[in-house]
N, C-alpha and C positions, 0 to 999 in steps of 0.2 A: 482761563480768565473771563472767556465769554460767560461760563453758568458763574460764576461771580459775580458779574456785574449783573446778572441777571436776576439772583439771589439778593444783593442790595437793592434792587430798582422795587422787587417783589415784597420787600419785608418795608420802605418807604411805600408804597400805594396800599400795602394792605391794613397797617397801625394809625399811619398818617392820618387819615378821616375820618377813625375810631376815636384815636386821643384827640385830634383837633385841640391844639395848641391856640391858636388864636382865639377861638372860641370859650375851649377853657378856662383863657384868661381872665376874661370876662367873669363866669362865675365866682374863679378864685379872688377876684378882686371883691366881686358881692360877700363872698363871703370872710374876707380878711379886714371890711369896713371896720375902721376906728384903729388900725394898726400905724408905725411910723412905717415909710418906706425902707429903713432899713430891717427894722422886722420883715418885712413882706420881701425883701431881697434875700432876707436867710431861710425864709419859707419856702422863697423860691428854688434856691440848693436842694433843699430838704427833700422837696416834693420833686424834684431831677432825679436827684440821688436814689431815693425810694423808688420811681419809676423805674430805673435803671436796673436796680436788683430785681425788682419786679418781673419784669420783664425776660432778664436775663433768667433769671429762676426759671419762668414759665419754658423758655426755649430749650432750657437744658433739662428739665429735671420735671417738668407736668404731666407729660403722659404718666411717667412712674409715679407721681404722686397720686393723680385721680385711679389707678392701676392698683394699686395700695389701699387706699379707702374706697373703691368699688362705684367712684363717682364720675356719671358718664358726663361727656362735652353738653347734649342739652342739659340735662339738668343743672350742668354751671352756668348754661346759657337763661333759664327758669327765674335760677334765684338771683343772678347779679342783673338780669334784665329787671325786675325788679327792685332792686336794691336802686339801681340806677333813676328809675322811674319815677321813684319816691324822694329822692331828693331833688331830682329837677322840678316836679312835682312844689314841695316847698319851698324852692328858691323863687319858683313861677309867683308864688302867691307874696312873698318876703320881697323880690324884686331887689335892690341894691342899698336899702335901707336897711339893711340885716346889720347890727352891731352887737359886740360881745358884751356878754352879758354876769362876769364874775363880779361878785359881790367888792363892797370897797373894801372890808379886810383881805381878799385873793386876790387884787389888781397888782400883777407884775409884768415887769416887760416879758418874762419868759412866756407866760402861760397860753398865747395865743400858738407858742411851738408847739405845744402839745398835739397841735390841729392836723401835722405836718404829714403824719400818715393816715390818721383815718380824722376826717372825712377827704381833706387832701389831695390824697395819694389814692386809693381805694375807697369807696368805688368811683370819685371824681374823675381824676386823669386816669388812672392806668385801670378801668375794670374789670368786670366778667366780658364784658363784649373781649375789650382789649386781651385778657387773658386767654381767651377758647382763640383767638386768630393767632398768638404767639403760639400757643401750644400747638394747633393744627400746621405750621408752619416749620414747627419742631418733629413734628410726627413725619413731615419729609424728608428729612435725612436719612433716613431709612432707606431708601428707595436707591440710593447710589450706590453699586456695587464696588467701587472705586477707594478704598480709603480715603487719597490725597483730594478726591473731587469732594468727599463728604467733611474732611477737613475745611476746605475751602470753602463750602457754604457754608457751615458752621462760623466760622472768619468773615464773611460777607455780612451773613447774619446779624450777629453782634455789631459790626460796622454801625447796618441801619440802626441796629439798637441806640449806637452811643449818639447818630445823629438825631433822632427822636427823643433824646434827655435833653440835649445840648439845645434844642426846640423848644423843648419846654420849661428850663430854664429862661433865655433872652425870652418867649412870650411873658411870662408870669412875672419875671423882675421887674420887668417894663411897662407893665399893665395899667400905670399909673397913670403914665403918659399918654395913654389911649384915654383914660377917663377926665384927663385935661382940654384934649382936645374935643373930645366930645360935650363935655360939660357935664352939669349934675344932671339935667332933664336926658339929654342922648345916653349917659350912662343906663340908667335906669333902664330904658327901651332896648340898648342892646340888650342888658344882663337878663332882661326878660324873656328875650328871643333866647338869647343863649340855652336860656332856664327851660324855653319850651324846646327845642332841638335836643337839649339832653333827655328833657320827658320822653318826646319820639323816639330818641335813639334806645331809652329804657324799653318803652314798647317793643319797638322793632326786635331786639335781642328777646325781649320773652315771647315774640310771637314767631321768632325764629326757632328757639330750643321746645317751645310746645307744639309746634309745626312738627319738628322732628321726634317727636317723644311721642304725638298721634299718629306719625307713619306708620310710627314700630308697632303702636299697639296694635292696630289696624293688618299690618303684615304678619305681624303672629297672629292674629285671632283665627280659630277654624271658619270654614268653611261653612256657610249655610245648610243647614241639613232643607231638601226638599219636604214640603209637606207629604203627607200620606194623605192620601183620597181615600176614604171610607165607602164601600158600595156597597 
């Protein structure tokens, strides 16, 4: 029970500040402007539920996936730290005035769901950052010789999982009411900050996986050959 709760406390401190839910909300609200709050409460499921499989996917089933297509941890760290960068990047610039933009024969209530997993879900909430720490999290199971003990984190695991959906459901349905309280002007300034925290956090994951992509190279490369002195 103790590597359980241990396993739970581990899988909330390591996603927890990756997805940042409160945070998130913020942009998801920037960018769900001009929606009714009940669309943006079915957005909100939507982008739970997605995160959820997400998630759960990466913990069960990412190592053999990147194993399969011969795609290492930086290089996911490479391209979704980027991915990331670049939409914080123009959310930084759009700020909370970002409104949808379908033409007036496409205006339906449906079509903002469309949003639900990408941009959303991936790489908003749940990314590469978030993906490469579920998976490495997953690549720990491994290490218990125990069956029942590797059972039990796997159980643990999933736990944190469903409470990290369940997080970002109540942030994101609710997000409205933070932008109430704050106003139109404090909106803005959060969704800004938000918008640069995810730029930096895009940064950080690509200068994390090219950090580790320049080790390797650097550790495989030979050895300097000594010049030759000519006499």
């Amino acid at each position: 029970m103790n590597s359980a709760l241990h396993a739970f406390l581990l899988v909330l401190a390591a996603i927890f500040p990756v997805v940042n839910p409160p945070g998130s909300a913020l942009v998801f609200l920037g960018l769900t402007r001009g929606t009714t709050p009940e669309i943006r409460r079915i957005l909100a499921w939507r982008v739970a539920r997605n995160s959820f499989i997400v998630l759960v996917c990466s913990l069960l089933l990412g190592a053999v996936v990147l194993q399969f297509y011969g795609i290492s941890i930086p290089i996911l760290r490479v391209a979704g730290g980027f991915i990331v960068a670049v939409s914080g990047w123009k959310l930084l610039n759009e700020g909370s005035h970002k409104e949808l933009e379908p033409s007036a024969s496409e205006v339906s209530a449906g079509n903002p769901l469309d949003q639900a997993f990408y941009p959303l879900t991936l790489p908003l909430t749940t990314g590469p950052g978030t993906i490469a720490v579920v998976i490495s999290l997953g690549l720990s199971k491994g290490s218990y010789a125990d069956p029942t003990e590797e059972i039990m984190f796997v159980a643990a695991c999933l736990l944190g999982v469903t409470a990290i959906a369940m997080s970002i459901y109540f942030a994101f349905a609710y997000a409205d009411r933070v932008q109430r309280l704050l106003g139109a002007g404090g909106t803005d300034i959060a969704v800004r900050l938000s918008a640069f925290i995810l730029f930096c956090l895009g940064v950080q994951i690509l200068w994390s996986g090219g950090s580790e992509l320049l080790r390797a190279v650097l550790l495989d490369a030979p050895p300097p050959v000594a010049p030759t002195v000519l006499r």
